[in-house]
C-alpha positions as CSV (number, residue, x, y, z in Angstrom):
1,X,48.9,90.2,28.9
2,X,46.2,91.2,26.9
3,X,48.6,91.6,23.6
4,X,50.0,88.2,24.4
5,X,46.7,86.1,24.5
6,X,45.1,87.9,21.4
7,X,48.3,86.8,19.2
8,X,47.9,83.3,20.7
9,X,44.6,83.1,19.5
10,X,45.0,84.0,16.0
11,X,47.7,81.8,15.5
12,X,45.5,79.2,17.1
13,X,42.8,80.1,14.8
14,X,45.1,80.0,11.1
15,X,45.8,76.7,12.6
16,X,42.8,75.1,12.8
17,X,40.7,72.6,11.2
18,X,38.1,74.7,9.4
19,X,35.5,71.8,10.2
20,X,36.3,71.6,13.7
21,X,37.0,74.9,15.3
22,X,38.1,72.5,18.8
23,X,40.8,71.7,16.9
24,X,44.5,73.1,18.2
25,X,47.2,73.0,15.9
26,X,50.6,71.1,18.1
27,X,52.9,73.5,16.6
28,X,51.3,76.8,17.0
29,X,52.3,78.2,20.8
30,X,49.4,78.8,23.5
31,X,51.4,81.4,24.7
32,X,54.7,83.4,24.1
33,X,57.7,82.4,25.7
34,X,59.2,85.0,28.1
35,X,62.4,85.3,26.5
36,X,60.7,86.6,23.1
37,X,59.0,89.2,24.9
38,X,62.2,90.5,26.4
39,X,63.4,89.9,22.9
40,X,61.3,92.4,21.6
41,X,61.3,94.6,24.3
42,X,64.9,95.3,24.1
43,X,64.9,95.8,20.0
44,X,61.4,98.2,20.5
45,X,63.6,100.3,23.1
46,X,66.3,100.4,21.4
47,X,64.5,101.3,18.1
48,X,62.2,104.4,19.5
49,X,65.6,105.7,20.5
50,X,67.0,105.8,16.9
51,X,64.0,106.4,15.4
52,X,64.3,109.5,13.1
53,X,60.6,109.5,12.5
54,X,59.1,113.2,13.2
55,X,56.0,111.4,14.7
56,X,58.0,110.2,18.1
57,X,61.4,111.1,18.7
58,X,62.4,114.9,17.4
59,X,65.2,115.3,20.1
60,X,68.1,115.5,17.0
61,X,66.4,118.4,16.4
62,X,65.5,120.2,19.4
63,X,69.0,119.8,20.3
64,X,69.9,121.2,16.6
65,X,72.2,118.4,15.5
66,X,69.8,117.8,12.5
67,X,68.0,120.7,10.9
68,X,64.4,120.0,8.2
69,X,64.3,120.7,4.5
70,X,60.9,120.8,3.9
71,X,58.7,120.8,6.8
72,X,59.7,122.5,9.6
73,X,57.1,122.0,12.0
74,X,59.7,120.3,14.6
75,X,62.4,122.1,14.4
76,X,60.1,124.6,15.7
77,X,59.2,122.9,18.3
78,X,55.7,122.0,17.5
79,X,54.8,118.7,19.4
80,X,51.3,119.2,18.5
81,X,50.5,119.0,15.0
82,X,51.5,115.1,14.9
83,X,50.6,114.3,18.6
84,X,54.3,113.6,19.0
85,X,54.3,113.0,23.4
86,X,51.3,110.7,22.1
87,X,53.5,108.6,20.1
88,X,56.4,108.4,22.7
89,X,54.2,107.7,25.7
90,X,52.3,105.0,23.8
91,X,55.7,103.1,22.7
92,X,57.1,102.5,25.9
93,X,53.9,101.7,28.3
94,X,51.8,99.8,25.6
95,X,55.1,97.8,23.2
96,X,58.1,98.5,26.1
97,X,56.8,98.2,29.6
98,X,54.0,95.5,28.6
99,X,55.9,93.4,27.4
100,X,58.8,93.0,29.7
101,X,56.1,93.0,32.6
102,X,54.4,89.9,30.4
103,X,58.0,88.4,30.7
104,X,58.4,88.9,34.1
105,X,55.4,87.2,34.8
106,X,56.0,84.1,32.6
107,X,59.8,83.6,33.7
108,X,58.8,81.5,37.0
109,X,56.7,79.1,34.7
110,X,59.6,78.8,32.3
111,X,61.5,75.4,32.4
112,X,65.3,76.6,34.2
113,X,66.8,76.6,37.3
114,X,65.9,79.0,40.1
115,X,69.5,80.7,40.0
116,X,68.5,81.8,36.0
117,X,65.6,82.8,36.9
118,X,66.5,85.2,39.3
119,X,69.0,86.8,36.8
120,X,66.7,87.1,33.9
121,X,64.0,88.6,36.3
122,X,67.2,91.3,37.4
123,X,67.7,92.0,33.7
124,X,63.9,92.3,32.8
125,X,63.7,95.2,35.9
126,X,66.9,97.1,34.8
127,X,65.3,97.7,31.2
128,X,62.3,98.5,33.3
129,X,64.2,100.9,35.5
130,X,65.3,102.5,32.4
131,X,62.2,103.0,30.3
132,X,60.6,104.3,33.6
133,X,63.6,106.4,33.4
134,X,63.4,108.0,30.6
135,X,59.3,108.6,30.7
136,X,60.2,110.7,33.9
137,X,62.3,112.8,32.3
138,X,60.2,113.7,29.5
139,X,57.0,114.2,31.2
140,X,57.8,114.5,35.0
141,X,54.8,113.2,37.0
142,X,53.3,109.5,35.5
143,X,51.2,106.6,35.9
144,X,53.6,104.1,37.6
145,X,51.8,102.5,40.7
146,X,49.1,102.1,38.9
147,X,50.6,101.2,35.4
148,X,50.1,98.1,33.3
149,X,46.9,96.6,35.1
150,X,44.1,96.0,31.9
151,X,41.7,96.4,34.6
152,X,42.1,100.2,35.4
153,X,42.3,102.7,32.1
154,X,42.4,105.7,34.1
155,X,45.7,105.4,36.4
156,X,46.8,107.7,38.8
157,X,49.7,109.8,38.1
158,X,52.4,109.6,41.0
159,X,54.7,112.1,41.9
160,X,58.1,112.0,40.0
161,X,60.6,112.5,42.9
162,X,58.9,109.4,44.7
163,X,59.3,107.1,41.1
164,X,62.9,108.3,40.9
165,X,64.0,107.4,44.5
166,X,61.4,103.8,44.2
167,X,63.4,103.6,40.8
168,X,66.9,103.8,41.8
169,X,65.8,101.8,44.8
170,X,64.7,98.9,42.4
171,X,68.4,99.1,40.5
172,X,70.2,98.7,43.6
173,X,68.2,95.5,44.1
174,X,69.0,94.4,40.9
175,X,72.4,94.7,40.9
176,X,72.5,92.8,44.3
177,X,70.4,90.5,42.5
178,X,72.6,89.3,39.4
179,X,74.8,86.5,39.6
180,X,77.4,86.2,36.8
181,X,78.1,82.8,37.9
182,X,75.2,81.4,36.3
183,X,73.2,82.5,32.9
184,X,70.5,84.8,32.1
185,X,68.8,84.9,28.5
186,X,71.3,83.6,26.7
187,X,71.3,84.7,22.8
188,X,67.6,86.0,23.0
189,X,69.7,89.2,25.3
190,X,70.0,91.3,22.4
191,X,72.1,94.0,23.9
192,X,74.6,91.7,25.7
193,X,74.2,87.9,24.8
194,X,72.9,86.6,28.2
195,X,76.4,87.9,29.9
196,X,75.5,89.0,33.2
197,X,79.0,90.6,33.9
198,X,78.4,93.1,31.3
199,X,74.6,93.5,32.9
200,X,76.2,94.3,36.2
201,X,78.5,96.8,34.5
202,X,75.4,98.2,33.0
203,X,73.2,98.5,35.8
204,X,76.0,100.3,37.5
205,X,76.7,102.6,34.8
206,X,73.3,103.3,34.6
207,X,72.8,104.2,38.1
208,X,75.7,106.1,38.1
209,X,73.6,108.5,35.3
210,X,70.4,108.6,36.7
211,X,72.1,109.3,40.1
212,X,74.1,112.1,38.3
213,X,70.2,113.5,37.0
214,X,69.8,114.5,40.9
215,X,72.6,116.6,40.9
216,X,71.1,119.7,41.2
217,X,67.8,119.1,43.0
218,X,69.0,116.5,46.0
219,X,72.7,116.6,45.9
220,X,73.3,114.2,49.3
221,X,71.1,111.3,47.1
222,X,73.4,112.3,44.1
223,X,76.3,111.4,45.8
224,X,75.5,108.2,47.5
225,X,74.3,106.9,44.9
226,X,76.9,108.5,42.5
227,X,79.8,107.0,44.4
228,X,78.1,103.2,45.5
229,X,78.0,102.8,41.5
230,X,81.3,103.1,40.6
231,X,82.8,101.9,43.8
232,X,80.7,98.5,42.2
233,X,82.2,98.8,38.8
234,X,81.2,100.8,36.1
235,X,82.0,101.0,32.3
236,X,86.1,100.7,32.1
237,X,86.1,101.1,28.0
238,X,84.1,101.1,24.5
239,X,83.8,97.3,25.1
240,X,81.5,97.5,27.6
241,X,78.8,99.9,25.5
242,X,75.1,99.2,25.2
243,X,75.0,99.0,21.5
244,X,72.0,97.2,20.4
245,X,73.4,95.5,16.8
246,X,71.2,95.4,13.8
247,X,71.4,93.1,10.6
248,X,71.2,93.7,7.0
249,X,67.7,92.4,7.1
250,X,64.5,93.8,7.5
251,X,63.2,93.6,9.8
252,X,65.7,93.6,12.5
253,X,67.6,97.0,10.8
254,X,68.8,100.5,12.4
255,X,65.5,102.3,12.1
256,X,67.8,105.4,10.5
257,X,68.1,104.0,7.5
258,X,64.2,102.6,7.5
259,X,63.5,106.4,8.1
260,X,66.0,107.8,5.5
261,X,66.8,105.2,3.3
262,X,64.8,102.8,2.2
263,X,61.8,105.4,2.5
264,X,63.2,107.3,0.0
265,X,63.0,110.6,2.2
266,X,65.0,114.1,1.8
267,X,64.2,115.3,5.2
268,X,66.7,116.1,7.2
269,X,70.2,117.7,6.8
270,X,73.1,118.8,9.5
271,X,72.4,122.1,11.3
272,X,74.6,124.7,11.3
273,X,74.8,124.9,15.2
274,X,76.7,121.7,15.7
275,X,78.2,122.0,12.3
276,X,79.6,125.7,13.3
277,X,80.6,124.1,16.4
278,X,82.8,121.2,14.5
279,X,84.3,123.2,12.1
280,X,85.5,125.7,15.4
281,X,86.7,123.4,17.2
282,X,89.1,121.3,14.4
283,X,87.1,118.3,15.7
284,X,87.9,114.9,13.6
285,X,84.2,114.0,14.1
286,X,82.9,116.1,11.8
287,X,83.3,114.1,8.4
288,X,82.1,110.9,10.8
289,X,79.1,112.7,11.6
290,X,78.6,114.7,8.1
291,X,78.8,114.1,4.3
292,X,80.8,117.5,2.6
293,X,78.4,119.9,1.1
294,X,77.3,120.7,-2.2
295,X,81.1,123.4,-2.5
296,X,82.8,120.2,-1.3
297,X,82.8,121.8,2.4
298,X,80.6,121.2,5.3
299,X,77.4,123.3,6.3
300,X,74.1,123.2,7.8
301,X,70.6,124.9,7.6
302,X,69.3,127.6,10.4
303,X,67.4,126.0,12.6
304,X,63.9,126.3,12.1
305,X,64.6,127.1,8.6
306,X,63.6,125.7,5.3
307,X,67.2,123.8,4.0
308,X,67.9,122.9,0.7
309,X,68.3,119.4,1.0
310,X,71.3,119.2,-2.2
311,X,73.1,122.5,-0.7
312,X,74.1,121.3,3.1
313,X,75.6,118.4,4.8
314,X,73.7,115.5,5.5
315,X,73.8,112.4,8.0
316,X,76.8,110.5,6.9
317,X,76.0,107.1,5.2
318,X,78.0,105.2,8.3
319,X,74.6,105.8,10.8
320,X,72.2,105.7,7.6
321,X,73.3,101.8,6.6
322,X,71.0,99.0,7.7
323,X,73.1,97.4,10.6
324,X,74.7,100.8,12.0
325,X,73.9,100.0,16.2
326,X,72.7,102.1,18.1
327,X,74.4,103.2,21.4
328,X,71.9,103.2,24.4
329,X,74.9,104.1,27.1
330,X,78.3,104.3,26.7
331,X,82.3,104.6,28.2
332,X,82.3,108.1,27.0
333,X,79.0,109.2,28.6
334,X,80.0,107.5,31.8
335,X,83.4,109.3,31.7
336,X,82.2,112.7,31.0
337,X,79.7,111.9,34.1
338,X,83.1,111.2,36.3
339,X,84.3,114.6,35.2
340,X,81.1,116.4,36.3
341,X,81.8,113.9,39.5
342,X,84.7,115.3,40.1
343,X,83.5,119.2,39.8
344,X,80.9,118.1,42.5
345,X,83.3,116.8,44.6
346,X,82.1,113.7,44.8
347,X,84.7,110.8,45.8
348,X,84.8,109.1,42.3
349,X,88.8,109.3,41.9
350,X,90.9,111.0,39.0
351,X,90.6,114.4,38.4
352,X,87.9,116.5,36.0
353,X,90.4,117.0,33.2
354,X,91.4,112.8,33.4
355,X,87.7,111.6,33.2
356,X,86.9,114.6,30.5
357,X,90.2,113.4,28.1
358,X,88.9,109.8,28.4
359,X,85.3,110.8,27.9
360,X,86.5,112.4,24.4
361,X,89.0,110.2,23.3
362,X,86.9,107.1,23.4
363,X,83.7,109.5,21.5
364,X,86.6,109.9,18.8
365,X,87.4,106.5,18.9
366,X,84.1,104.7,18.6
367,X,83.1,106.8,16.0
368,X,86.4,105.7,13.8
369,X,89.0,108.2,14.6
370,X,92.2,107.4,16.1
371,X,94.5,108.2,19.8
372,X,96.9,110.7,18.1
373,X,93.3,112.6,16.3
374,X,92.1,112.5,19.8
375,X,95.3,113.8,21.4
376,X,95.7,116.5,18.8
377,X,92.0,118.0,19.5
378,X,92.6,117.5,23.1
379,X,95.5,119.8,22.5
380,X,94.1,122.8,21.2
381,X,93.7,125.6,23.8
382,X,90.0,126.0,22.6
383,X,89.4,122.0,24.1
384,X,92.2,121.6,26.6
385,X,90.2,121.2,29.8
386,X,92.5,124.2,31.5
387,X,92.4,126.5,28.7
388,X,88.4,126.0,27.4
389,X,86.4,129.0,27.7
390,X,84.0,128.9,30.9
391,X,82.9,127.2,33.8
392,X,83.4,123.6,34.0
393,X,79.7,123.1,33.3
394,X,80.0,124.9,29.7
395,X,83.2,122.4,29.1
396,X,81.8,119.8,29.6
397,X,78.2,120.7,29.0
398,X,79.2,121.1,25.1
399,X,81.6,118.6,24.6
400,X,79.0,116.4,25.9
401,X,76.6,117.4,23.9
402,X,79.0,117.0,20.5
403,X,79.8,113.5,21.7
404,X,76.0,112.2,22.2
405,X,75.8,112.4,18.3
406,X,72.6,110.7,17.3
407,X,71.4,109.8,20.5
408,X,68.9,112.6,20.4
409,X,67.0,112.2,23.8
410,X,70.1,111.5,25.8
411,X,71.7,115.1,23.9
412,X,68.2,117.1,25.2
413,X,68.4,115.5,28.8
414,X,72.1,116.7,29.0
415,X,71.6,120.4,27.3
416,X,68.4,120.4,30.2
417,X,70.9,119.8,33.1
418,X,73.8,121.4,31.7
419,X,71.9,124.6,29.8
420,X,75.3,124.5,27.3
421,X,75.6,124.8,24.4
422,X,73.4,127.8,24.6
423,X,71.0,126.8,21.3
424,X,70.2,129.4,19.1
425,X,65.7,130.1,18.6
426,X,64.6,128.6,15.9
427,X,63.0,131.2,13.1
428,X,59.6,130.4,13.6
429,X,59.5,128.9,17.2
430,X,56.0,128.1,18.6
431,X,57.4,128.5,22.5
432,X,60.6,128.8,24.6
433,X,62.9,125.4,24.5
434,X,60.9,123.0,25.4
435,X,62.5,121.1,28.9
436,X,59.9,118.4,28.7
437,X,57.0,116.7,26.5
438,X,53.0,117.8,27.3
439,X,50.6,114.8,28.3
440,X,49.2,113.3,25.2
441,X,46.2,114.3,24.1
442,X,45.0,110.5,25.0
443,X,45.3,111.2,28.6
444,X,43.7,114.8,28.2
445,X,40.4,113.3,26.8
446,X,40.3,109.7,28.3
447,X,42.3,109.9,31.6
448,X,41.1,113.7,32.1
449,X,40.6,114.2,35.9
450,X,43.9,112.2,36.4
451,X,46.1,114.2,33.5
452,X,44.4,117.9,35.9
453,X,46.0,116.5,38.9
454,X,49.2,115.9,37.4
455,X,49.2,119.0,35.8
456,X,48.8,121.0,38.4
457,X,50.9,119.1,40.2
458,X,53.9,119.9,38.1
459,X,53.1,123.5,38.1
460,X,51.2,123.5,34.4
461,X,50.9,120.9,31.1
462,X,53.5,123.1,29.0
463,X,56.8,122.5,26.9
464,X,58.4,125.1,29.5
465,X,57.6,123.9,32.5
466,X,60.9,122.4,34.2
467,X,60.7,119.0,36.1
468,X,61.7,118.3,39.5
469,X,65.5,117.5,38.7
470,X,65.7,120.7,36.3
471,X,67.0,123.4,38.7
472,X,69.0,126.2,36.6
């Protein structure tokens, strides 16, 4: 709350009579509505996401989709230099998590029936499930229990299994909790317009993945919880994706072209891993995820290596314009998970090759290819799920991996579980591939006896140590 009441008082202040300091101005607020802190919550989350700003989110290139001109310090995989986990870990407790707790605590004093209440309290949780979510699978063990109170700065780090379970635990309730008979936040629900339906959908599709995430380390929780989501109803189509929409108009626009664009930068161009890959494969994608190269072709720099910026391939223009959305879950991600499903034998119906065509042709699809372009790369023996070269996990591991196209963090998680495509070592790399974030260097000095625990905990503070879910 304490970011709330300090904005309340400087507007309270600007609006006062300078004479009279007692004063209140009628118009300026005493407090911010809950429905603008969910507001922002949603565009902050959906921002650090598709952020292409080296100082946070570097998962396009650990995951060599994008490759560095200049400074290579990244692509390398050094977190350090810029205090990168810093960044990340900062984002969603102190601009995410704040501020959809601050909403969940106004909603009961906001005028609206009890029945919209309860939905907009469901919602507010699922984003909280999934920023939870995705700080324990970059870090493993972190402050939850403790988390968010302005009265303690030195939280206690809990163990990550227990959050997961307590996490899922919380989405179930959720879902049982939403009631599409009756509204939610209306048009201040940037991702779906106040339409509980598609929230259910969501929550579902959402559990289904972070269900999947246990696959290896607790398979009997993996497949209850894999099969009670989609047995509820999860994504059917590229209708029902998460994409968070921006405008032409700073400053609600796709932080891409902030980063590339309109700052003028020459940082980034494709890499020649997934570049390699695309060209292999005959895969339509490739001109919707590239520009042609300086010989009118397409290529990419080493990774790790200094690229000429005006030589290779860059980030086509359709995810560098201002409203390009950006895609927090989708149909094809949930499909390729019913694939993996399958594999596992989990009782999710279809078969592996089904659920792996649909996952594909709705990747091609969304990103403005056509059926008969997805049915012809489908047909090549080199894709054809019976004919692709190794295990079902490579399969679908690296068509996965090609379909989760600038979704950077979502790409790592999936190469972490999967371990295909088998990434090449960057040139200069400071360590093995890193399979999670170190503690910032805030909780090393300031929350010190706390961040030791955890640490040892985990099994050591270091880019190689794998989390709990990270078996193979």
């Amino acid at each position: 709350m304490k970011k709330i009441i300090i904005a309340a008082f400087g507007l309270v202040l600007l609006g006062s009579c300078a004479k009279d300091f007692s004063n209140k101005d009628p118009k300026a607020p005493s407090i911010v509505p809950s429905y603008a802190l969910f507001s922002s919550a949603e565009k902050t989350l959906s921002n650090q996401l598709a952020s292409a700003n080296v100082n946070s989110g570097i998962f396009r290139l650990i995951v060599q989709h994008w490759q560095e001109t200049t400074y290579t310090d990244e692509s390398n995989y050094d977190l350090g230099t810029r205090n990168i986990p810093q960044n990340w870990w900062l984002t969603y407790y102190r601009d995410v998590l704040e501020d959809l707790q601050a909403a969940k605590d106004l909603i009961p004093t906001d005028v609206g029936s009890a029945d919209v209440q309860k939905n907009q309290l469901a919602t507010v949780d699922i984003l909280q499930v999934y920023t939870y979510y995705i700080l324990v699978a970059t870090f493993g063990n972190i402050p939850y229990s403790e988390a968010l109170d302005i009265d303690n700065p030195f939280p206690a780090y809990d163990d990550a299994a227990t959050i997961y379970a307590e996490l899922l635990a919380r989405l179930n309730d959720d879902i049982t909790a939403l009631d599409p008979g009756n509204e939610g936040f209306g048009s201040a629900d940037l991702l779906y317009n106040g339409d509980i339906a598609a929230w259910v959908k969501f929550a579902n599709s959402l559990k289904l993945k972070m269900g999947m995430l246990l696959a290896d380390s607790d398979p009997g929780t993996a497949k209850s919880t894999v099969e009670s989501a989609v047995a509820a109803g999860v994504f059917e189509s590229d209708d029902d994706n998460a994409l968070f929409y921006y405008t032409t108009s700073t400053p609600n626009v796709n932080p891409v072209w902030t980063d590339l664009v309109e700052s003028g930068r020459k940082d980034f161009v494709a890499c020649a891993t997934i570049v390699d890959d695309l060209k292999g494969l005959n895969d339509p994608r490739l001109s919707k995820y590239f520009t042609v190269d300086a010989n009118g072709g397409y290529s990419g720099g080493d990774p790790g290596a200094s690229s000429n910026y005006a030589t290779f391939s860059k980030p086509t223009e359709t995810i560098t314009t201002p409203d390009f959305p950006y895609d927090m879950l989708d149909y094809s991600e949930v499909e390729f998970l019913l694939a993996e499903a399958v594999e596992r034998g989990m009782n999710v119906g279809g078969t592996a090759a089904a659920h792996y065509d649909a996952a594909i042709t709705a990747s091609i699809e969304f990103w403005g290819g056509s059926a008969a372009d997805a049915t012809a790369y489908l047909a090549q023996s080199s894709v054809n799920y019976a004919t692709a070269a190794g295990t079902w996990k490579e399969k679908i591991g690296v068509q996965k991996w090609i379909a989760l196209y600038n979704r950077g963090f979502d790409a790592w998680t999936e190469q972490r579980r999967f371990d295909y495509p088998v990434l090449k070592a960057p040139s200069t790399a400071l360590s093995d591939y890193p399979v999670r974030y170190t503690y910032p260097t805030n909780e090393q000095n300031l929350n010190a006896l706390n961040w030791k625990t955890a640490s040892s905990a985990i099994g050591g503070d270091e880019v190689t140590t794998k989390l709990f879910w990270d078996k193979f």
